[in-house]
Steps between C-alpha positions, in 0.01 A plus 500: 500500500807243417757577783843447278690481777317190637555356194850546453558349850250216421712402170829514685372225766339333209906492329646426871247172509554394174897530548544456842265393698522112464844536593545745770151316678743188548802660599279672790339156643845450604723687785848611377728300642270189385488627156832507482542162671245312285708670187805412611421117550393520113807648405700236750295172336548620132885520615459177683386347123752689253822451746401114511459535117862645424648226751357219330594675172852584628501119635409426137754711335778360748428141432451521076688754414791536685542131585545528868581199675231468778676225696778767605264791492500739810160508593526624837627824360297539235179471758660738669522709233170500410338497862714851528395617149130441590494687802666778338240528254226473772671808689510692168174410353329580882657824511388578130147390543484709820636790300218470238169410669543746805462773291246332286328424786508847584449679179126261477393631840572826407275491138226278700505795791478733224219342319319437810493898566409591136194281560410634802514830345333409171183353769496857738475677127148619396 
């Protein structure tokens, strides 16, 4: 006799793998707080690159456009200015990237606990 029940359970882990699995099976090699600390390095070394790409651009701009004479220019304060900038963004791009994978990280342990438990119960099923 088919048990329909079994099979409903076995084609909702089938959906969970091919959705899921991949995914959530990476995020749970990790411990939170490394998870989060391996993202937010990626998110600080793709700021690292596009905040050296708008200073050479601004640089750029300065220099063609705008004619600035870079004998009297005030470096010191414009290094300044962009050391402070940067570390702004690093606070606020840390505190997003917290604010986003914790509860990703979360939310995959939660599906993966969940799948682990529907399999469990799809193997004690006769």
């Amino acid at each position: 006799m088919i048990n329909k029940e079994k099979i409903r359970m076995m084609t909702q882990a089938a959906i969970y793998e091919k959705r899921y699995y991949r995914r959530d099976a990476f995020v749970q090699r990790y411990y939170k707080n490394d998870y989060i600390g391996m993202e937010r390095l990626k998110s600080k070394i793709w700021l690292t690159i596009f905040y050296g790409i708008s200073l050479v651009a601004y640089m750029f701009d300065q220099v063609y456009n705008q004619a600035v004479d870079l004998l009297h220019y005030d470096y010191q304060g414009f290094v300044i200015k962009a050391v402070l900038i940067y570390l702004a963004l690093g606070i606020i791009i840390s505190i997003i990237t917290s604010s986003v994978y914790g509860p990703r990280y979360d939310k995959a342990n939660r599906r993966l606990d969940a799948y682990y438990r529907q399999i469990d119960k799809i193997n004690t099923m006769e």
